[in-house]
N, C-alpha and C positions, 0 to 999 in steps of 0.2 A: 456250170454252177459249182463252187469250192466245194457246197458239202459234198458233194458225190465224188470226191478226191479225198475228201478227208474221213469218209465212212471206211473207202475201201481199204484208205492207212490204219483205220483202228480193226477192221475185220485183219488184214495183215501182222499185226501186228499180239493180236491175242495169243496167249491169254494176260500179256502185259499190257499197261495202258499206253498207246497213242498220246502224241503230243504234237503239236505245231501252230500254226500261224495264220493269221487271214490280213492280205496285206490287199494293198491298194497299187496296182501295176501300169500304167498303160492306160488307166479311167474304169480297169476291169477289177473285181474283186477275185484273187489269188489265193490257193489256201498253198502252205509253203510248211510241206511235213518236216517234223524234228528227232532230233534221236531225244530217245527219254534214257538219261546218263545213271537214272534210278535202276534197282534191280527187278528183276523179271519178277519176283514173291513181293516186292513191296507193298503193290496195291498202291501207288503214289509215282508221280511223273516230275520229271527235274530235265527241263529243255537244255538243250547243248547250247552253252554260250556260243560258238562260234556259228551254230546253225542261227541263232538269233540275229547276230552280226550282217550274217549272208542276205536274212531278208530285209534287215534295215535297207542294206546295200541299192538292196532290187526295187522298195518299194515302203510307203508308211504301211507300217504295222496297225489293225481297226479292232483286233479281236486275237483270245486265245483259246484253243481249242483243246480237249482231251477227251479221252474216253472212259467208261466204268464198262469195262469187260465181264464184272460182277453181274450184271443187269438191274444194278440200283441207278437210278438218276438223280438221285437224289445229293447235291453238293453236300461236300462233309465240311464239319466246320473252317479246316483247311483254306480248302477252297473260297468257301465266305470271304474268309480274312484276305486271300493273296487279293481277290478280285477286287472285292475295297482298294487295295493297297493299290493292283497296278492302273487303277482310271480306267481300265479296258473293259470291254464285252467278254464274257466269256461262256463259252459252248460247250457240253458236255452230249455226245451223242453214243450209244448204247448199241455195239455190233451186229448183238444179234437181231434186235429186230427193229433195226436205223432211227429211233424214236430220240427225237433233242431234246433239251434242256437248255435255258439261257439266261444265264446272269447280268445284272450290270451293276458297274460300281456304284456306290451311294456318291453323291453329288458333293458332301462334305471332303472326298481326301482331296477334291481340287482344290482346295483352298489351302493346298500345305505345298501344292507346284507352281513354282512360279515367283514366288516373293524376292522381294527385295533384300539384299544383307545390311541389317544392320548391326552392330555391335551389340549385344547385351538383350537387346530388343528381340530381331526375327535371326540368329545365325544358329549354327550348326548343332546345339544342344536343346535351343528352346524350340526347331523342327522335331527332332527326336521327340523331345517334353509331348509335344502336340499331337504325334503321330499314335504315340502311348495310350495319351489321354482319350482319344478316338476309341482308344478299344479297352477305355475303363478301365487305365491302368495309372494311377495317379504318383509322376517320380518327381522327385524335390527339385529345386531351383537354385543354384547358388550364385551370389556375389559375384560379377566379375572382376577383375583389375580394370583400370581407368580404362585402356588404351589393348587395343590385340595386341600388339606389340609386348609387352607385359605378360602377357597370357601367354604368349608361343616361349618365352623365357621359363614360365614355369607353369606349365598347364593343368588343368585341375581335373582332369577326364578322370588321369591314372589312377589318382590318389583316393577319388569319391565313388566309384562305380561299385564298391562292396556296399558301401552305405547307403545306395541308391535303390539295392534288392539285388544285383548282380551276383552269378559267378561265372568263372572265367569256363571253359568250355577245354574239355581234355582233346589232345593231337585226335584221339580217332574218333571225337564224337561229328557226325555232320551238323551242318548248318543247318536252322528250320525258318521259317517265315516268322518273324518278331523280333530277331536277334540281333544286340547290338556289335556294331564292330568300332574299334577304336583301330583309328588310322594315323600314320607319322614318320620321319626320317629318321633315320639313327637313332632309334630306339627313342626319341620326341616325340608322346604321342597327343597330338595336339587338335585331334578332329574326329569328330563320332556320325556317324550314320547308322539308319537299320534295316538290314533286308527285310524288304515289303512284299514280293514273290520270290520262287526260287533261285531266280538270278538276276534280281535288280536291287538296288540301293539307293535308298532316297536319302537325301544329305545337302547340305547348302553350304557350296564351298567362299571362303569369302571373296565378295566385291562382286561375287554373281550370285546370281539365280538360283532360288534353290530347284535340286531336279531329280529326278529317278535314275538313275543311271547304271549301265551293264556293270554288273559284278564279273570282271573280268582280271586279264592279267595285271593289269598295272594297277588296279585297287586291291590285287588279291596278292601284291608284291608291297602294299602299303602298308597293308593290317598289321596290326601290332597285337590286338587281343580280340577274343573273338567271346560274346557275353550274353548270356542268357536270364532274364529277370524269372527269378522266384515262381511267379505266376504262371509262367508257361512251360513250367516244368512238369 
């Protein structure tokens, strides 16, 4: 049984919090412990992309798991939000005397996985707009040019994100669950998503799907600004 692997990771692991995975193996359910990349005083856990990588590899990913080595079970709002955010189950179980906790996402953020791209309609800003709105945060909508084509010529990310309640985020501030990131080539930055948990990014690239996807090297070699609304500050 995963939990009794993943208890003994958060008992190991004290008095930091435990972090990892419940994946789907072989028809068995796998629990696939993580490094937490957060600091040992935090009281907050930040999974290692590449350990996340590792389990994709092995197995679908059903659930995420952490500990409160505190002895509260109680999710902090946090956690509320990332679980909305990633679609997943999530576990919270308590060292010292093995007692769970279980979350599930509200049914509402699937309706932001998956769409279709259209121009103007359902693409990369008005996912954001939506993803926002979810958590009663109401940002403005603008005009596009006729054509993407147009838009990638002069994109209007850059220019509007102060007016939309944004500010840009200093080199050593970390990343938190809400935060937008503007993405692009040579300094073109032509595409927005927002981290939804610690190390995922929902965004809808065009002609595909919009999806959640690992905030890893190659989006973390794209960013261009890294942006935090008003609200969640």
């Amino acid at each position: 049984m995963w939990r009794k692997s993943a208890l003994q990771h958060a008992v190991e692991a004290m008095p930091s919090e435990s972090c990892g995975l419940v994946i789907v193996k072989r028809g068995r359910q796998v629990y696939w412990p993580c490094q937490n990349l957060a600091g040992a005083d935090d009281g907050e856990f930040v999974i290692d992309p590449e350990d996340w990588a590792a389990a994709e590899d092995e197995g679908e990913v059903i659930a995420i798991v952490h500990s409160h080595p505190s002895g509260d079970l109680e999710p902090s709002q946090q956690d509320k939000q990332a679980c909305l955010s990633s679609a997943l189950p999530w576990w919270i179980v308590e060292p010292k005397t093995g007692q769970w906790h279980q979350m599930k996402p509200g049914v509402v953020s699937q309706t932001l996985l998956g769409r279709e791209w259209v121009w103007g309609e359902t693409d990369c800003w008005t996912l954001v707009r939506d993803w926002y709105a979810q958590q009663g945060i109401d940002l403005p909508d603008w005009e596009r040019p006729e054509t993407p084509e147009e838009f990638e010529d002069q994109p209007l990310f850059d220019s509007l994100w102060q007016e939309a309640g944004f500010r840009e985020l200093a080199a050593d501030e970390p990343l938190q669950v809400g935060d937008a990131l503007l993405f692009g080539k040579a300094g073109v930055l032509d595409h927005v998503g927002v981290l939804v948990e610690p190390q995922m990014v929902l965004h809808h690239l065009k002609n595909k799907l919009s999806s959640r996807d690992l905030y890893g090297k190659a989006l973390i070699e794209l960013t261009g600004r890294r942006l935090r609304h008003a609200s969640q500050d």
